[in-house]
Wavefront OBJ file of the C-alpha trace (Angstrom):
o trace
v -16.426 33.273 12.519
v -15.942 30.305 9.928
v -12.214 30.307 8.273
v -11.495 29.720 4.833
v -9.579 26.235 4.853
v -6.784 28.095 3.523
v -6.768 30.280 6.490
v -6.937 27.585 8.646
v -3.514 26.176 7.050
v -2.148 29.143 7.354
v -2.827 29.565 11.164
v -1.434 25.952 11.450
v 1.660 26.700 10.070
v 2.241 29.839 12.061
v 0.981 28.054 15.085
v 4.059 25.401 14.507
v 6.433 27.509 12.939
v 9.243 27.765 16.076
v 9.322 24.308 16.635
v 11.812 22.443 15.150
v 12.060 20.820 11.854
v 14.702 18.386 12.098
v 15.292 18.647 8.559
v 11.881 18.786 6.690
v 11.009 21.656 4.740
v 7.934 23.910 6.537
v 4.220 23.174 5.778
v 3.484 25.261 2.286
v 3.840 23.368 -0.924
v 2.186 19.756 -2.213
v 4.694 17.950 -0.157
v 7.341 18.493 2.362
v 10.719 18.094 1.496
v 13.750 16.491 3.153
v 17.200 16.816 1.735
v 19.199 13.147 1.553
v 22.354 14.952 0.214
v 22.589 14.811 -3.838
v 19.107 13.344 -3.531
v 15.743 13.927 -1.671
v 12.812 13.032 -0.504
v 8.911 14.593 -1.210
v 6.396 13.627 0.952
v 2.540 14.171 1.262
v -0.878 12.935 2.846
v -3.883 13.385 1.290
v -7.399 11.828 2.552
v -10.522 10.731 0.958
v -13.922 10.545 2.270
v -17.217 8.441 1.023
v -19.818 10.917 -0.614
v -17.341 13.739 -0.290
v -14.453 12.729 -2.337
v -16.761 9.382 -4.305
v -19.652 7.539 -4.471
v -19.835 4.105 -3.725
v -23.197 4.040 -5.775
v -20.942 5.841 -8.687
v -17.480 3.663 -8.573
v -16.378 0.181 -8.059
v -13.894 -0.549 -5.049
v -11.379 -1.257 -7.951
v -11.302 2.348 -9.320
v -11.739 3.826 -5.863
v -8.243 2.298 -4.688
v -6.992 3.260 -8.431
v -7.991 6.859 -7.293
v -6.623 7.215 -3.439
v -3.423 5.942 -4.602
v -3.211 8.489 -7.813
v -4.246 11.777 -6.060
v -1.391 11.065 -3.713
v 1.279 10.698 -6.292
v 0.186 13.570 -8.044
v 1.507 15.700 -5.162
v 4.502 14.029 -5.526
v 4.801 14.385 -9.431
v 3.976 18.145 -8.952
v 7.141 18.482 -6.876
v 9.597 17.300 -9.934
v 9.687 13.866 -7.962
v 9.214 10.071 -8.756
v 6.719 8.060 -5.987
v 8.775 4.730 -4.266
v 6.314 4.348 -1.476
v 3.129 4.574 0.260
v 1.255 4.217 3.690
v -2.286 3.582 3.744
v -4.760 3.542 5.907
v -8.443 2.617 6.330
v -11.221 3.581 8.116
v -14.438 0.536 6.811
v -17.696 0.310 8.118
v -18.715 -2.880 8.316
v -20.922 -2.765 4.749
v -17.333 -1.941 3.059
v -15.420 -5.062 4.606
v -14.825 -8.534 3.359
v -15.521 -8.261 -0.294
v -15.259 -4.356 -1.087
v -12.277 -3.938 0.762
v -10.547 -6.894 -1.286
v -11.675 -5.136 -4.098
v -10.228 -1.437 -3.305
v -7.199 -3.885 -2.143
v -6.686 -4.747 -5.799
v -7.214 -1.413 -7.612
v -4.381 0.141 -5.457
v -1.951 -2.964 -5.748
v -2.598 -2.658 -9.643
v -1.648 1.458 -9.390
v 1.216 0.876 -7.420
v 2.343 -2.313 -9.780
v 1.969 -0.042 -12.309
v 4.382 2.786 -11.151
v 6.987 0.032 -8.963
v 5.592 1.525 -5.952
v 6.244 -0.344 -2.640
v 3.186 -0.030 -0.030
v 4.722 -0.079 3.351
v 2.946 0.529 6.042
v -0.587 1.426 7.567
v -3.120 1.149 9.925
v -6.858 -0.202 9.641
v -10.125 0.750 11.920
v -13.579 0.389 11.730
v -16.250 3.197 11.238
v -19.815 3.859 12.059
v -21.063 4.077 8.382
v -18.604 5.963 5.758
v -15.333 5.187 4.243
v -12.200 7.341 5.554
v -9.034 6.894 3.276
v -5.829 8.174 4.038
v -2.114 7.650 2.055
v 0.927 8.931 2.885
v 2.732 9.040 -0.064
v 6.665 9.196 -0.622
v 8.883 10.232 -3.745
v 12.414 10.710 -4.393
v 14.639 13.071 -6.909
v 18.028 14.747 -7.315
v 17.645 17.622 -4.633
v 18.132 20.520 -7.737
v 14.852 18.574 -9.561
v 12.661 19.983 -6.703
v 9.825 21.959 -7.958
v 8.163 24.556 -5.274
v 5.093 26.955 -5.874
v 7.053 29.789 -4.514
v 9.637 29.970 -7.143
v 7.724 31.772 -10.290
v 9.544 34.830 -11.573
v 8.153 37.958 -13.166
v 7.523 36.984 -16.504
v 7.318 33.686 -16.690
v 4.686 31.851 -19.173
v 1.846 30.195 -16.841
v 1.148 26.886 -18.412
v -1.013 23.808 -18.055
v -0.565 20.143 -19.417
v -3.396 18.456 -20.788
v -6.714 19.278 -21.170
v -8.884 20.699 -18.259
v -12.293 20.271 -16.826
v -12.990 16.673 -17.733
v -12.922 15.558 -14.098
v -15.356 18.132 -12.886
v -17.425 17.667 -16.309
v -17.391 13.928 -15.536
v -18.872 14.395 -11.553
v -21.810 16.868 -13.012
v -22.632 13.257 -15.528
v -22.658 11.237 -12.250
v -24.677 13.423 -10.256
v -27.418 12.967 -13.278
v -26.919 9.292 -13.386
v -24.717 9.271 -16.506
v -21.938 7.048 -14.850
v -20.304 6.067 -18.547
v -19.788 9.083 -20.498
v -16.132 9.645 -21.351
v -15.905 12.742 -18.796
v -17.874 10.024 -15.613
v -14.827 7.852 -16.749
v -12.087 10.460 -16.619
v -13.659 11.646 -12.852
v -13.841 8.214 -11.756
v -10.277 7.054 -13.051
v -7.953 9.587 -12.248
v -4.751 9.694 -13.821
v -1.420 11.641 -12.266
v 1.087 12.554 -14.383
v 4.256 11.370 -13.433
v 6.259 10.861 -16.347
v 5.314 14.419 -16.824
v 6.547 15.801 -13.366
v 9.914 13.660 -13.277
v 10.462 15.044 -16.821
v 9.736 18.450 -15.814
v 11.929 18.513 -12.538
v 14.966 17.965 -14.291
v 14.255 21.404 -16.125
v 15.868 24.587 -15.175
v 13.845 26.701 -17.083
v 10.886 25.232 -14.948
v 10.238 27.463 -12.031
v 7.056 27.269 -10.043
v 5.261 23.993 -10.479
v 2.088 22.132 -8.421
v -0.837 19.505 -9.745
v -4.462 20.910 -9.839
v -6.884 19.074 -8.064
v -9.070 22.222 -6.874
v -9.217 24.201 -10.256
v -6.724 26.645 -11.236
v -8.902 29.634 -10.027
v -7.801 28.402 -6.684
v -4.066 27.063 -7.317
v -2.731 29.916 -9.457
v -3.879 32.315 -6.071
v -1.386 29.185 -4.659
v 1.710 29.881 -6.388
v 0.601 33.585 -6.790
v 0.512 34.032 -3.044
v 4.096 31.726 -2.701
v 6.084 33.289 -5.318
v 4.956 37.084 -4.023
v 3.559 37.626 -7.790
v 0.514 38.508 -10.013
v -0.680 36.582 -12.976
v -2.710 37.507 -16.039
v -4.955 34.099 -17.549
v -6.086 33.946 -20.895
v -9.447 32.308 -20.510
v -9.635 31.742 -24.483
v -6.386 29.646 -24.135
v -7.056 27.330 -21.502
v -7.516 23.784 -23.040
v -10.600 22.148 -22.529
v -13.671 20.053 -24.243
v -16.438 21.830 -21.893
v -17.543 24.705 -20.438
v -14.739 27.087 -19.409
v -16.072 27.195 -15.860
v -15.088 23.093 -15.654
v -11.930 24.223 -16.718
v -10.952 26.906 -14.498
v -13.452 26.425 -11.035
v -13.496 22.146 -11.031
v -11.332 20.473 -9.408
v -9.626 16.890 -9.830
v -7.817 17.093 -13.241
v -4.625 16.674 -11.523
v -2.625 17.885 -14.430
v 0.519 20.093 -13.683
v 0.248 23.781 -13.433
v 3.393 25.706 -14.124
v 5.562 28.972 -14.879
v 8.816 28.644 -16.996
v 11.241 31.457 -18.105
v 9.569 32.828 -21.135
v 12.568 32.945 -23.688
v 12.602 28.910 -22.895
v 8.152 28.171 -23.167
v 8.772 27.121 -26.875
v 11.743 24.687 -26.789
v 10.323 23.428 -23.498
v 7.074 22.669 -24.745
v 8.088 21.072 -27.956
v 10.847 18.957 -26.474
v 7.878 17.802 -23.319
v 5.444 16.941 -25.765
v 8.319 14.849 -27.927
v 9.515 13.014 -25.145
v 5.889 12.429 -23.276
v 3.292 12.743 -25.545
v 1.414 14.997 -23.625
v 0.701 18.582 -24.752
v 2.118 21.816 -22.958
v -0.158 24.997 -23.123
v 0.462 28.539 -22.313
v -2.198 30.289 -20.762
v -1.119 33.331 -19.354
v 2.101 34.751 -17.628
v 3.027 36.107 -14.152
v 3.490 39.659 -13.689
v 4.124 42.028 -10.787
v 1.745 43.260 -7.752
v -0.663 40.219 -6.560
v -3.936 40.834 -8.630
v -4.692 37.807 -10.419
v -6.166 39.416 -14.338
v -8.463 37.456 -15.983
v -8.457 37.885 -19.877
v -10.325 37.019 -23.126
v -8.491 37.212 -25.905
v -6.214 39.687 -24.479
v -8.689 41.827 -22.590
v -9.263 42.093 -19.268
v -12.625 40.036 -18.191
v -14.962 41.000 -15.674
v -15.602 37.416 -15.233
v -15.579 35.899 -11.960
v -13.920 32.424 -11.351
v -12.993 30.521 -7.908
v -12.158 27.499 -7.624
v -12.685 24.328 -5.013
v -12.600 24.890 -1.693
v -13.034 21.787 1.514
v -14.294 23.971 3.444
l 1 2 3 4 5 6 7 8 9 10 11 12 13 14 15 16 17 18 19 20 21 22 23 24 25 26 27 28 29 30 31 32 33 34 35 36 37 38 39 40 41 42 43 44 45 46 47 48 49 50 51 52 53 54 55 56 57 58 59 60 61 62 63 64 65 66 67 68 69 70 71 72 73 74 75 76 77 78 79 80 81 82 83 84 85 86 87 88 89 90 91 92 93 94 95 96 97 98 99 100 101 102 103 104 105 106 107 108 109 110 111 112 113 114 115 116 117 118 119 120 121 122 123 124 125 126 127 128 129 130 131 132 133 134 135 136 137 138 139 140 141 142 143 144 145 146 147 148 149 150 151 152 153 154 155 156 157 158 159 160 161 162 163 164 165 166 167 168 169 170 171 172 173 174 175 176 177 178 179 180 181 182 183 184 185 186 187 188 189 190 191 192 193 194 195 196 197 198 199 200 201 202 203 204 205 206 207 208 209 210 211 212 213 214 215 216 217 218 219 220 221 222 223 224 225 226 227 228 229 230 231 232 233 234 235 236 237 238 239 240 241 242 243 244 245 246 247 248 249 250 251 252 253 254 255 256 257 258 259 260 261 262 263 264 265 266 267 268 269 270 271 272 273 274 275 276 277 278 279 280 281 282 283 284 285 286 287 288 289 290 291 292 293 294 295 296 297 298 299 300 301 302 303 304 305 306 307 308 309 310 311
């Protein structure tokens, strides 16, 4: 029988949970974690395939590097963690080589300029006839900064920053040939937030904390399912320009998803948005049991919402 890829992860880390770690935290959260002392360090790998993941018909090489290297950092961002370093590595059939590969050569050395990020390492290999992309990427932070999806606590305000569903908005355009609307843009340019993240780790009050790049229908269940909690979302307060099933079911915003204490949400949220520019919401709050509630407007929805899944 076919297993959910979530499943599949799971059975993966059961399957290597006796051997040893030497150090790193277990497979579970955006990245793996391994303590340096006062400081330590995040790391993830993330991979992106041609006509899964992009469209060479849809982006330049330019953005497409742009993109690979910000999904990657967003997993780092979403642990309370700055990005130092990457490892990248390339999988070209021959149409992508020479002048495309120079290309998505200078949209990731423009990302990583832009965030002092030091590539340093890789490996390169041809394929039959689609791109593979793969980048390890690597972030450091004062070991108490770590953010984990398994610490939300009873009560805590669930909350999102920025606005959702442009990036899933923005791939519907594409798909219908409108490569230049503002959402196309958004889809093909993402953006991680890690200003935001740093900022964020170095908050207390901040509990449970991860980016959302399949839709929060799918990564609240995440830090639900961690943290041993239920949630209630308010579908009426979940910032967005489109249709609320962008919003909740798309994925690739890669904005931060979040619990803090609740006596905190206010002070945090002003003092964030001061210091960032970037707005805070609250959208719902985590409560006991493991049922996640949809709501509108304070009632309980019978809508029904899930969100990406690879497999």
């Amino acid at each position: 029988m076919k297993k959910s890829e979530f499943s599949f992860i799971g059975d993966i880390a059961k399957m290597f949970a006796t051997l040893p770690h030497n150090g790193f935290e277990p497979i579970g959260d955006d990245c793996t974690v391994l303590d340096m002392g006062d400081d330590a360090l995040v790391i993830s790998t993330d991979m992106l395939i041609e006509d899964v993941h992009f469209l060479r018909s849809a982006s330049s090489a330019e953005e497409i590097g742009h993109k690979s290297l910000m999904v990657n950092i967003s997993d780092v961002a979403a642990m309370g963690a700055t990005p130092i370093a990457t490892l990248l590595s390339l999988s070209l059939p021959e149409t992508a080589q020479g002048e495309w590969m120079e290309g998505f050569m200078r949209g990731y050395h423009e990302a990583s300029s832009k965030h002092g990020m030091a590539l340093v390492g890789g490996d390169t290999t041809a394929s039959r006839d689609k791109i593979a992309i793969n980048v390890v990427a690597i972030g450091r932070a004062p070991k108490q900064n770590i953010k984990r999806r398994s610490a939300a606590q009873v009560g805590d305000v669930v909350c999102v920053t920025g606005k959702l569903g442009t990036s899933s908005k923005g791939l519907v355009d594409i798909m219908f040939g409108d490569l230049n609307t503002t959402a196309a843009k958004a889809h093909r340019i993402a953006q991680a937030r890690i200003r935001e993240g740093a900022w964020l780790g170095g908050r207390e009050e901040v509990h449970a904390m991860m980016d959302i790049s399949d839709g929060i229908a799918s990564d609240i269940r995440h830090i639900m399912e961690s943290s041993g909690v239920g949630a209630e979302i308010d579908i009426r307060l979940i910032p967005t320009d489109y249709d609320i099933r962008f919003a909740t079911t798309g994925g690739e915003d890669y904005e931060l998803l979040l619990s803090i204490a609740k006596e905190h949400f206010e002070t945090i949220a002003e003092a964030f948005t001061t210091a960032t520019g970037t707005p805070l919401t609250a959208i719902g709050r985590i409560t006991e049991g493991s049922d996640l509630v949809w709501l509108e407007d304070g009632t309980p929805s019978d809508i029904e919402l899930r969100g990406f899944s690879h497999f």
